[in-house]
N, C-alpha and C positions, 0 to 999 in steps of 0.2 A: 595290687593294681588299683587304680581311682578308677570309680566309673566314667566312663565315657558318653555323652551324649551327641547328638549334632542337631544343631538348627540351621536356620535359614535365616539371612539377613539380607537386610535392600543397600544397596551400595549409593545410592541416591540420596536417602534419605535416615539410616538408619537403624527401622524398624527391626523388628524381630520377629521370626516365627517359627512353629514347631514345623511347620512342612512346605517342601517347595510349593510355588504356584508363578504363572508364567506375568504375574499381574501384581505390585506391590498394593495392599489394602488399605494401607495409610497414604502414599504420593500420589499412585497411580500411573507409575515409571512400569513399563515394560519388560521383561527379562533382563531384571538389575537384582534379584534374588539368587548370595552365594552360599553355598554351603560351608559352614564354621565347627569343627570340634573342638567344645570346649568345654573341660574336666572339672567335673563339680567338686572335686575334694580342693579348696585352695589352701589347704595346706600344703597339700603336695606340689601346688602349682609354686607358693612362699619357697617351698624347699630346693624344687628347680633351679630357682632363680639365685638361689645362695649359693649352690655348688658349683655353677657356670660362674660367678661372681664373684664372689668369697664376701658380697656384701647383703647383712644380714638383712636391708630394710630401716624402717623409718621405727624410730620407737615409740612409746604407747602415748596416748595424746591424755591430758589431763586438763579437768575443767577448773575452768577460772573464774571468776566475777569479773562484770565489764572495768567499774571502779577500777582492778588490781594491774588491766592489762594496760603497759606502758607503750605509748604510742612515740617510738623511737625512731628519729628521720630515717628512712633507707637509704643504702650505701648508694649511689650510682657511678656508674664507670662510663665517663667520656671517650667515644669511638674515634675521636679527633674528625670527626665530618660533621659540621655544624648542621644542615641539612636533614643528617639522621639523627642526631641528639635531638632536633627540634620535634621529629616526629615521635621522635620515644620521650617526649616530655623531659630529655634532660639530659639522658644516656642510659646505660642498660645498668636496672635494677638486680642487686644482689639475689640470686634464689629465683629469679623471673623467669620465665617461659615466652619466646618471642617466634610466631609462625610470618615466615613474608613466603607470597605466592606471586607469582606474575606468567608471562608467557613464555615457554624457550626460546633462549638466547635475548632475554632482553636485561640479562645483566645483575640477573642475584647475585651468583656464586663471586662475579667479579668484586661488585660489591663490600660484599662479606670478608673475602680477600683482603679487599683493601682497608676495610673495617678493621680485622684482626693483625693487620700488622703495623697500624697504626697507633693499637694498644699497645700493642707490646713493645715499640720503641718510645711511645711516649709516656705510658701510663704506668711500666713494668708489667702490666696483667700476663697471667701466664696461661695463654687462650690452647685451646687444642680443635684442630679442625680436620671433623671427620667425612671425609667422600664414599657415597656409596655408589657412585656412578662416574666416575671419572680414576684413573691411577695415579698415583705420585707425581711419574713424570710428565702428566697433562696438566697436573696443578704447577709444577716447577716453569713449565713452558709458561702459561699465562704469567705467576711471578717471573718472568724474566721480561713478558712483554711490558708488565706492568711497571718493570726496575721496581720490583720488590725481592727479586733474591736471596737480598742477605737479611731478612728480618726475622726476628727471633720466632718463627712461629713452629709449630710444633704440627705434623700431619701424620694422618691415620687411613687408609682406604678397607674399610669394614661395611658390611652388610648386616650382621651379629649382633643384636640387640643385646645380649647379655652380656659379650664379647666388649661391646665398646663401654657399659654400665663397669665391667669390670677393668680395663686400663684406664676409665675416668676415676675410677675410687684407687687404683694404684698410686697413678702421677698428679691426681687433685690441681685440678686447671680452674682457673676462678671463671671465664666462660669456656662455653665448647658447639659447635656448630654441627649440625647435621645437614648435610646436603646429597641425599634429598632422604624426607622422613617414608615415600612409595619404594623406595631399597629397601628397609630396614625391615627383616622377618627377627620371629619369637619360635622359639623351639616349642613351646606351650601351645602352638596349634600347627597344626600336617596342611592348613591353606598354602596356595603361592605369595610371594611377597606382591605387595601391591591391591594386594585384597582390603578387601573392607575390614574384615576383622584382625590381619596383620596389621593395619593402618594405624587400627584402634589401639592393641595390644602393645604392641610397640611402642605408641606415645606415652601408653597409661606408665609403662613403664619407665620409659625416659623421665618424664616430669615427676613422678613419684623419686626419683633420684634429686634430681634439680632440686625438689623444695627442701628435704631432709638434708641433703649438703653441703646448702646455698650456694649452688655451683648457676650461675647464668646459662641458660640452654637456646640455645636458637636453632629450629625446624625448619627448613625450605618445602616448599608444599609446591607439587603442582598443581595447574587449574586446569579443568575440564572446558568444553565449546563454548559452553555458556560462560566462562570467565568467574566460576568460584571454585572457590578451592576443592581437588579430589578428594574422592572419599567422605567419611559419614562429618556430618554438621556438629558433632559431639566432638570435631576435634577443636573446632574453633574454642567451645564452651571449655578445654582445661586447659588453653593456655591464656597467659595473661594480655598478651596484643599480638594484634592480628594486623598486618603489614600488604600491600596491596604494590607491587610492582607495576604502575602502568607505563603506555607510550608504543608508539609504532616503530619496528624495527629496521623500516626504512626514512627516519627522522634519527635526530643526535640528541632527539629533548626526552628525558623519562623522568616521572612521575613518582612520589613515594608516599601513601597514601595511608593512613589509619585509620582501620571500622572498628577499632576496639582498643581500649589502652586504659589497665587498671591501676595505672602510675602516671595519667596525663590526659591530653585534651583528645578525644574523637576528631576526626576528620581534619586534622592537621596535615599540611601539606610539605614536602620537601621536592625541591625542583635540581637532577642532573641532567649532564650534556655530556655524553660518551662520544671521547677523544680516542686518539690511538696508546695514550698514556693510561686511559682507564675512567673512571665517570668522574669529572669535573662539577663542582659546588656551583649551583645559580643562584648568586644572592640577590639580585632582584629580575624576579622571572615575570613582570609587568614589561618591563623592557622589550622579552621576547615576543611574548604575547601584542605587543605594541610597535608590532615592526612595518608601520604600513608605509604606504607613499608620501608625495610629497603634497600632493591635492588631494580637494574631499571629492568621495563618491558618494553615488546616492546608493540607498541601503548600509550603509556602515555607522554603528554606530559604538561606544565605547562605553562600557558599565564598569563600576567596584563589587568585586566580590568577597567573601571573607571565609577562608579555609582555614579553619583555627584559629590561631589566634593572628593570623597576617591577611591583612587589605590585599588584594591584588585586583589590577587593573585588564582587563580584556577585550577585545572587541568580538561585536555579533555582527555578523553577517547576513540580512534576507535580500531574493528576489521572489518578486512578484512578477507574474508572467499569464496572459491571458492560455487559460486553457483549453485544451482541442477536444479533454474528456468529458461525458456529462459528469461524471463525481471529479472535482478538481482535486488532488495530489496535495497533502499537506507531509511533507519529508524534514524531519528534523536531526542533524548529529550536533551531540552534544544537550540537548535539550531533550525534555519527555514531550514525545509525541501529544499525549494527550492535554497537554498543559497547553501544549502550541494552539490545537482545536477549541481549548477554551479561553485562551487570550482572543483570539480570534473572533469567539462568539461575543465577547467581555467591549471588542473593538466595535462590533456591526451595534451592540444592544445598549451604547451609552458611549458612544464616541461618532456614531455616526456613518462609520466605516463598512463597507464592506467588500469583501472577496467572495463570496461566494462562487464567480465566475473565474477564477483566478489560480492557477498553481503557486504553495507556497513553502519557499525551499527557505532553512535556517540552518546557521552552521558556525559552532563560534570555535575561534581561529585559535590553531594551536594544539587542538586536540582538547583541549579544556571542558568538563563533564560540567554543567550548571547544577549543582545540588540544593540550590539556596533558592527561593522566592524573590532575590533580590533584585533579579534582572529581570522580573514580568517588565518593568516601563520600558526598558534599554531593546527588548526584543519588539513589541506595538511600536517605538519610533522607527525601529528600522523597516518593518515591513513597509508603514506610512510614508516614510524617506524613499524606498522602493517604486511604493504603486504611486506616488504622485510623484516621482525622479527629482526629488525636490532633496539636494543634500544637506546635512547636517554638520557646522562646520567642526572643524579636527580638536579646536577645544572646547567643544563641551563634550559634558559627561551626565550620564542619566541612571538612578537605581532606585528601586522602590518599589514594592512589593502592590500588583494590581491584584483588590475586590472583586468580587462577583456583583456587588453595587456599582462598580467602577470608582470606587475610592480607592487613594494614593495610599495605604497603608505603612507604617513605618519598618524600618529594618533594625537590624542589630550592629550596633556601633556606629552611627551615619555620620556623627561627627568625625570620627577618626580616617571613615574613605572619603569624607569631603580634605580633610587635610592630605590625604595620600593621594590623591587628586590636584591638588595646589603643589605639590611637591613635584610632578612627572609636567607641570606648565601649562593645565588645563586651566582657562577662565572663567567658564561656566559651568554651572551644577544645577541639572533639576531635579530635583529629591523631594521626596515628602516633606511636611508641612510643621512631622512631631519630630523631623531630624533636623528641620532647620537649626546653625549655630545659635545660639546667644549673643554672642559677639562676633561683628564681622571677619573674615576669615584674608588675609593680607594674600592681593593675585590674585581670586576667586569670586566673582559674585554669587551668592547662590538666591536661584529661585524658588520658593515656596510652593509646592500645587497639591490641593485636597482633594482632586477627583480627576480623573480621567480628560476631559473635554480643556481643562485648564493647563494639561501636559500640550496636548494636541495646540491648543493655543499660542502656548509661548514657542512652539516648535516652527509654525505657519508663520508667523509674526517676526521671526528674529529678522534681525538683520546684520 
């Protein structure tokens, strides 16, 4: 018999310890400490895994010289959803490991669904898609809603970690899906599934399969309140990209977002619209985002923003409103609070401006997360356009990254959102002064401005 130990680990964050305590030492999470038995002989835990599997493991690794090692394109497999190829930098890499999370019912599994049976009529790929929460005939029902019935896909409803490692080394499926990786327990340890240490266990072992033979793996991960992924942080760290489902479940627009891709660009965006057919491709989601009236108002204003490697266009929204409280209300969705307070400060201490007496709500339309510096100008015109009801008219367009000096700082690609800008029928651009074109831009004037007070200018002055 192996010996057996137990510790304790934080489900929060990870840690490890030899004894419970009602207080994690490392996060400082509250009764998030589970208990985990786990058998230090791993040998015996190797041999486990071979006789539930009949598959032996990963062979012995041998060193190389950098010189010897050939840097050979990787395969990739087209999902036929241009949207999700963009985010996975191209399609899914041969031997890769892909975690997407989001909220329930905002549309993974669908998704994925429609993902895998797209390969497999268009691509021949021979996918296998395994549910650990859902039965056959709930999966058959969605492919029927989705008129995917008759696609060549191949389904499995297991919880058995060694179980699904060994009908994927039987029938050798080039990708295979897991839905959802908080299903999936390990005989290797007596926790309930959905534990931190089955969590753990379970993936190490999935992906230890996936790279040894080069089978594509995709993990559905749920998220916690806070909207990151369940379970320990070490899961993100062994798989190759890390996929982010966002969007409100009572809107038709969702979000597909990458904080992690070791085959492609971070923070790449893909934009769906869940139809009754299943989620429909947004190929230009400035459109959506750009669906205002027919007159300007005051506080509205329209910035470029750049989520990998695509421009998109959006509007921000502030009111300004005399406040009743002595601390006035500075409320942001979509934007960091604290950025908002310091634009703010950046307005009163080199523009001249201020709010101090003033509630000041921002809210940029759509659902759209500002991640970029690029909209500081685009958010100070709209407050300005707010507290003095002085509108901005519907084409111009503003982005540029505001100083703590109150200089115009420049952005990343400004040429290309001035052109993508000219393109959706805007006439004006005020941008910084080092993204100014070179040559004039055909439909678009742009204006030049090195600091703050020369924004504010050309804003007061138009006509």
């Amino acid at each position: 018999m192996a010996k057996v130990k137990r510790s304790y680990r934080c489900k929060e964050c990870g840690a490890q310890t030899p004894q419970w305590a009602g207080r994690c030492s490392d996060c400082g999470a509250w009764n998030s400490l589970e208990e985990e038995i786990v058998s230090s002989n791993s040998a015996t835990n190797q041999a486990t895994i071979s006789r539930h599997t009949g598959y032996a493991g990963e062979q012995k690794s041998e060193v190389q010289a950098l010189s010897q090692v050939t840097s050979e394109q990787a395969i990739r497999w087209t999902t036929g959803l241009e949207e999700l190829d963009r985010v996975l930098g191209g399609g899914l890499v041969t031997g890769s490991v892909v975690l997407i999370g989001g909220d329930p019912g905002i549309g993974k599994s669908t998704l994925l669904l429609q993902a895998m049976a797209s390969m497999a009529k268009r691509s021949g790929v021979n996918p296998l898609y395994i549910s650990g929460e859902e039965s056959l005939q709930q999966i058959r029902l969605r492919a029927e809603r989705l008129q995917l019935e008759q696609a060549p896909l191949d389904l499995l409803a297991e919880t058995h970690a060694e179980q699904m490692i060994a009908t994927a080394h039987a029938r050798k499926p080039q990708v295979m899906v897991i839905d959802s990786i908080q299903t999936v327990f390990t005989e290797l340890l007596q926790s309930a599934p959905g534990t931190v240490a089955q969590v753990r266990e379970s993936a190490a072992q999935l992906v230890r399969f996936a790279k040894s033979s080069g089978t594509t793996l995709i993990l559905v991960g749920h998220v916690t309140k806070q909207g990151a992924l369940a379970g320990p942080r070490v899961l993100e760290h062994m798989v190759d990209t890390v996929l982010y489902f966002e969007g409100d479940t009572s809107t038709r627009f969702r979000i597909l977002r990458a904080v992690k891709n070791r085959f492609g660009a971070v923070n790449e965006l893909g934009v769906f619209a869940m139809t009754e057919l299943g989620l429909k491709e947004v190929s230009n989601p400035s459109a959506i985002f750009l669906s205002r009236g027919e007159t300007s108002l005051a506080g509205s204003v329209v910035t470029v923003i750049r989520e990998g490697s695509r421009p998109m266009l959006v509007e921000v929204q502030a009111l300004v409103d005399d406040s009743p409280l002595g601390n006035p209300r500075r409320v942001s969705v979509g934007l960091e609070q604290n950025r908002l307070a310091m634009l703010l400060a950046i307005l009163h201490r080199h523009g001249g401006i201020t709010c101090t007496d003033q509630d000041v709500f921002i809210n940029v339309v759509g659902g759209v997360k500002l991640s970029e510096t690029g909209a500081d100008l685009a958010v100070l015109a709209a407050v300005l356009s707010s507290l003095r009801n002085k509108t901005v008219p519907r084409d111009w367009i503003l982005f540029g990254e505001v100083g703590l000096t109150g200089e115009i700082r420049p952005v990343q690609a400004g040429e290309e959102r001035i052109h993508d800008a000219a393109k959706h029928g805007f006439s004006h651009a005020i941008v910084p002064a080092a993204n100014a074109p070179r040559k004039s831009i055909k439909g678009i004037n742009v204006i030049a401005v090195k600091h703050l007070s020369d924004a504010i200018d050309a804003l007061m002055n138009q006509t």
